[in-house]
C-alpha positions as CSV (number, residue, x, y, z in Angstrom):
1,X,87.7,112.1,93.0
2,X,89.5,112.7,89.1
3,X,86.5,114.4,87.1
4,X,87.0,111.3,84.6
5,X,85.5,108.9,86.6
6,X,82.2,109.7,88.2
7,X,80.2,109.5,84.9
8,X,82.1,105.7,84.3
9,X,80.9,104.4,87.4
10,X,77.7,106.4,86.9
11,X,77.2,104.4,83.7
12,X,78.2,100.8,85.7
13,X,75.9,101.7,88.1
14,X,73.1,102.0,85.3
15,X,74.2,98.9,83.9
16,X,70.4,97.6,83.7
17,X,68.8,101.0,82.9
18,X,69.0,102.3,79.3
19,X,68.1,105.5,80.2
20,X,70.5,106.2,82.6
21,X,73.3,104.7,81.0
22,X,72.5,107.1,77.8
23,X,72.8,110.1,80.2
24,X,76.0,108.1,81.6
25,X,77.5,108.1,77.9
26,X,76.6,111.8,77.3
27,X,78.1,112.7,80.8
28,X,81.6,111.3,79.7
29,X,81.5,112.7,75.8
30,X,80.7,116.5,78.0
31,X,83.7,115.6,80.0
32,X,86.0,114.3,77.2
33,X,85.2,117.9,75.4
34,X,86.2,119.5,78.6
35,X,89.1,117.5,79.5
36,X,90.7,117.7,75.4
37,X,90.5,121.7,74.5
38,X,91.4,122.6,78.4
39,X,95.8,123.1,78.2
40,X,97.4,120.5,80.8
41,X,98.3,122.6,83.7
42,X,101.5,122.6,85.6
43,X,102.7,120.1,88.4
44,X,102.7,122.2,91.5
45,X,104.8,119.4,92.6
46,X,108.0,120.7,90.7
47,X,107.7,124.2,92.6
48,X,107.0,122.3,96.0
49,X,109.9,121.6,98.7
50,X,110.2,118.5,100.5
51,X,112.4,117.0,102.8
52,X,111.8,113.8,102.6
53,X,111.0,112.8,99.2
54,X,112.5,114.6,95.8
55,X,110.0,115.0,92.9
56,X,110.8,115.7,89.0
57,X,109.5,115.1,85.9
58,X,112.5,113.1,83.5
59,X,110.0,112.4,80.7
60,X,107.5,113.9,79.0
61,X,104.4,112.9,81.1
62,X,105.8,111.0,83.6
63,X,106.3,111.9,87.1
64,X,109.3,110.8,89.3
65,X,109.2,110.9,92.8
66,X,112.3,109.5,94.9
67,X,112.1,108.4,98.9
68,X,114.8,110.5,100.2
69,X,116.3,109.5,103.5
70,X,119.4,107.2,102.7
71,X,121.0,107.5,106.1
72,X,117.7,105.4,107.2
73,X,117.4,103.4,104.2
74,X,114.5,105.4,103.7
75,X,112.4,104.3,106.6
76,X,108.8,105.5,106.3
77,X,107.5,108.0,108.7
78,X,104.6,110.1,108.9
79,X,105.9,113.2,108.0
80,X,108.0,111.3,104.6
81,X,104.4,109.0,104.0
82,X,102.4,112.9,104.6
83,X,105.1,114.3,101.7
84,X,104.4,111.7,99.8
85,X,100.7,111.6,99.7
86,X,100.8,115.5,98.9
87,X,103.3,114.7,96.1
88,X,101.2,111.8,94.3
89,X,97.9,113.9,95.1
90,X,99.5,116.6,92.9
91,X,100.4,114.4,90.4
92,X,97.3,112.7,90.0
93,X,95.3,116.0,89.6
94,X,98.0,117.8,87.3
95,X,96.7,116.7,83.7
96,X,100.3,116.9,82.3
97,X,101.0,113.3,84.2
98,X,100.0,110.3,83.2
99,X,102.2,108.2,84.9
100,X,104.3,107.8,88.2
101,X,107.1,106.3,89.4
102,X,108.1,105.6,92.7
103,X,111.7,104.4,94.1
104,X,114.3,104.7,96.3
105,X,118.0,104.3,95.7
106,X,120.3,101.3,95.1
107,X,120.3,100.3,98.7
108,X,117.1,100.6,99.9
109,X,113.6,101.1,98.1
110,X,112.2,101.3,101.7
111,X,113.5,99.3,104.3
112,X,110.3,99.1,106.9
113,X,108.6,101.6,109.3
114,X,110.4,103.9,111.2
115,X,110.8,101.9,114.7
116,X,111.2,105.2,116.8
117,X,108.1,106.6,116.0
118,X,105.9,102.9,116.9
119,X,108.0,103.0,120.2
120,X,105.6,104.8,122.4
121,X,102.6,103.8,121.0
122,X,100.1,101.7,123.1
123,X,96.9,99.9,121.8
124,X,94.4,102.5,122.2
125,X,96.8,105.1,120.9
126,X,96.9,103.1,117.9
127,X,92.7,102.5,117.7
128,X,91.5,105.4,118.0
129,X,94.2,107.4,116.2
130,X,93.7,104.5,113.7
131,X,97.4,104.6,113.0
132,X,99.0,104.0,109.8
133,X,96.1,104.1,107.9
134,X,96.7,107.5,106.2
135,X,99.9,106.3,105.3
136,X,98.2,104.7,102.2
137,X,94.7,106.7,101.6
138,X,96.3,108.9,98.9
139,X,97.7,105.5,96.9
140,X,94.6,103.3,97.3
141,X,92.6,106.0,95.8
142,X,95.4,107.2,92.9
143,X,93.6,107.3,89.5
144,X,96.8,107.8,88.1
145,X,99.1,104.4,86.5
146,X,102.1,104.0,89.4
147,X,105.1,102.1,89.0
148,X,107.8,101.3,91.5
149,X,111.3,100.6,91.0
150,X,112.6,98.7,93.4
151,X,115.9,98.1,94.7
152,X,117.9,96.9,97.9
153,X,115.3,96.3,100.7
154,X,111.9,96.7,100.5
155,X,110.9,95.3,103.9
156,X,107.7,95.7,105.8
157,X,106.4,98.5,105.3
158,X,108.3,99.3,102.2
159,X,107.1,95.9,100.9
160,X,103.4,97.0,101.3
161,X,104.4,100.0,99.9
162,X,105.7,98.5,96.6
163,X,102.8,96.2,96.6
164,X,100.3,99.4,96.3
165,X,101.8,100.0,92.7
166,X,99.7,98.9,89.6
167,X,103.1,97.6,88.6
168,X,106.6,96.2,90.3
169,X,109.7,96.6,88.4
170,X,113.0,95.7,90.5
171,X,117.1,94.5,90.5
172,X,118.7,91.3,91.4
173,X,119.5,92.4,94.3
174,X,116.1,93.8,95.7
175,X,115.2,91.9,98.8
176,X,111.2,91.6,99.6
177,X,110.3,90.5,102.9
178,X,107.2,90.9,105.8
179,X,109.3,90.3,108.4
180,X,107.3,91.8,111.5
181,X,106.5,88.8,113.1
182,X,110.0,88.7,114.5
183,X,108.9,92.1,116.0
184,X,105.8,90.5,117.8
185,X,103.4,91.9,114.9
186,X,101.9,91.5,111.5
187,X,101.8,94.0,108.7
188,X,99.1,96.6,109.3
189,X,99.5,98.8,105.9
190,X,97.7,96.0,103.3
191,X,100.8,93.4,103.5
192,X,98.8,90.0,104.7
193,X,96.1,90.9,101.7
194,X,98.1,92.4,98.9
195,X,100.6,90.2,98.6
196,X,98.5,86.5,99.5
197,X,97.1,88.2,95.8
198,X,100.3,88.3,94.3
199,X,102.0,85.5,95.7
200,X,98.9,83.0,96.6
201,X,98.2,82.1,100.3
202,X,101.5,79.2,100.8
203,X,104.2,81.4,99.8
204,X,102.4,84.7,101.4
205,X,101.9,82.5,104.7
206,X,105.4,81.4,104.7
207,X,106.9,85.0,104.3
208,X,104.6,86.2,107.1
209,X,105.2,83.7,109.4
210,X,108.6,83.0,109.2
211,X,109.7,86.5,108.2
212,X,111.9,85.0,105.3
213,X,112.9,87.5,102.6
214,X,112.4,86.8,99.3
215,X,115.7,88.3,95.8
216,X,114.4,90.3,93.2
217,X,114.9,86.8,91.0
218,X,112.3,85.1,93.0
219,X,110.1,88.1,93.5
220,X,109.9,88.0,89.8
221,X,109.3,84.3,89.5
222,X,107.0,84.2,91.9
223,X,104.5,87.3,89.6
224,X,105.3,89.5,93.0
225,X,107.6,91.7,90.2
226,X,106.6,92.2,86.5
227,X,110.4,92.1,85.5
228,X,113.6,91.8,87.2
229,X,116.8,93.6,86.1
230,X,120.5,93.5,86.6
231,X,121.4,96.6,88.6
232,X,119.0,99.5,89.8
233,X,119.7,101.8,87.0
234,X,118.5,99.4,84.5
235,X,115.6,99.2,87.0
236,X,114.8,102.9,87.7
237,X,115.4,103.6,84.0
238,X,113.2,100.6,82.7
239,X,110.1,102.0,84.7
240,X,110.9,105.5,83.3
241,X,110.2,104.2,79.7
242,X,107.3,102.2,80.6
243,X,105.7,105.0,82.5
244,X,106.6,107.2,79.1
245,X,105.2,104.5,76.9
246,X,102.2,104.5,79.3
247,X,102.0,107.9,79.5
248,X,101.6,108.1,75.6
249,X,98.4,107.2,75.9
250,X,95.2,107.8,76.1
251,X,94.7,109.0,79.7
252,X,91.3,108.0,79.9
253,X,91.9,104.7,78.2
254,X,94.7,104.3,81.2
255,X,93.1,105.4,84.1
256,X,89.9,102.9,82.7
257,X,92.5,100.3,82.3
258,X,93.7,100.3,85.9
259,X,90.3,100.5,87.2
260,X,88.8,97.5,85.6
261,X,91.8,95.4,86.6
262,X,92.2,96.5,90.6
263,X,88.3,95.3,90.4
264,X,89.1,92.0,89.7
265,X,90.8,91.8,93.0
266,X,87.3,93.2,94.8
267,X,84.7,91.3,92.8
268,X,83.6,87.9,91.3
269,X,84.3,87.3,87.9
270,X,80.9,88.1,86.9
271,X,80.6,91.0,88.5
272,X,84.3,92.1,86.8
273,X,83.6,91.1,83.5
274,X,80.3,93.4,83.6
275,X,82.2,96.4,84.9
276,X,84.9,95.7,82.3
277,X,82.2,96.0,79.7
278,X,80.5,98.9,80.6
279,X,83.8,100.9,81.0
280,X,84.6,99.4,77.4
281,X,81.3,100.8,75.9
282,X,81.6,104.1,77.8
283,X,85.3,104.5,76.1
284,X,83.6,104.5,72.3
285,X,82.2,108.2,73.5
286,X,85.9,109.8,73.2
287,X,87.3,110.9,70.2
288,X,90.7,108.7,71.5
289,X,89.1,105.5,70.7
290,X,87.7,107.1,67.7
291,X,91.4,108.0,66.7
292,X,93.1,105.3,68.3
293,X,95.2,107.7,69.9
């Protein structure tokens, strides 16, 4: 867990004790002090070899990480989704980043699971090696902003794996689609939940069961992309600036921001608006606020 956050949820978790949310306050002023005079570290990430992904660093503070098999159209596998967790792991501990993007190239963001590998499995394989569902531990628990760029087909797989960004950037002609049911089974990595959130039940149910793909235009009408762009350079190099501009920062004031808003997608509103608060009040112990930096 990022040394940031324990004294936050410390502090929620206090909400109706004074006491403890004082020694919540002092925890996070100790670890602001810590975390401001200690020099960012280096991405081990840079130094790492992959083979299925390629990781740099284009902008100050952002982190770039490209899915890198095009004669598959970037198909996820285990081995690539492993890479890929060990790449945004290191990112999200090196204190240098403070934001990540994620894409593919301009024909394919990710265009589903790799088929071979779901071949030979049979249910109880699947139970009790509870298959798939490392493919997305690392991302569900990123402190870390994460963007994606998408373009050509993010299907499947590479759909849920878009919709585990905090934000979706994409082209024209990205296509967005679920389309497992013509496969004889559902998504299984988040798709049926994530995106009836993004979408709303109708459209999400209509994707799911039909398997109909969905343009980048309509993606972005429909609030399953933030902004839609002409070709996928304009894409990839859109999300670049935002993750800079994000990146700018305060880190803490980021990595707060993301947390308050993926709880609204896990609590009620009252329950969100009180968590919102107390991260608010916890934030006026850092000398960023106090700057405004």
């Amino acid at each position: 867990m990022n040394r940031f956050m324990p004294p936050l949820v410390t502090l929620y978790k206090a909400m109706y004790s004074p006491a403890a949310a004082v020694r919540g306050l002092a925890a996070v002023r100790g670890l602001y002090r810590s975390y401001s005079t200690t020099p960012p570290s280096s991405s081990s990430s840079s130094s790492t070899s992959y083979e299925h992904i390629l990781v740099s660093h284009p902008k100050p503070g952002v982190g770039l990480i490209t899915l890198n098999r095009p004669r598959a159209f970037n198909a996820l596998s285990t081995p690539l989704m492993t890479e890929l967790n060990r790449a945004l792991q290191a990112l999200d501990d090196d204190t240098a980043t403070g934001a990540i993007v994620l894409t593919g190239n301009d024909k394919a963001f990710a265009a589903g699971a790799d088929i071979k590998e779901m071949t030979a499995l049979t249910f109880s394989t699947a139970y009790m090696t509870d298959f798939i569902r490392s493919w997305s531990s690392t991302l569900q628990a990123l402190h870390t902003p994460l963007l994606a760029a998408v373009n050509g087909y993010a299907l499947g797989g590479g759909c849920e794996l878009a919709l585990m960004a905090d934000i979706i950037y994409c082209s024209r002609g990205a296509v967005f689609g679920q389309p497992e049911i013509k496969l004889g089974t559902i998504p299984g990595a988040g798709g049926s939940q994530r995106l009836t959130r993004a979408v709303g039940k109708s459209r999400a149910m209509e994707m799911i069961l039909t398997g109909r793909s969905v343009g980048g235009r309509e993606a972005a009408d429909w609030g399953l992309a933030a902004r839609v762009f002409d070709d996928a350079k304009a894409c990839v190099e859109a999300a670049l600036d935002t993750a800079g501009l994000i990146a700018g920062y305060s880190q803490l004031a980021a990595r707060a921001a993301k947390e308050v808003v993926n709880k609204s997608q896990e609590v009620g509103l009252r329950d969100g608006v009180e968590y919102e608060r107390r991260l608010f009040q916890a934030l006026f112990a850092t000398a960023d606020q106090k700057t405004g930096e």
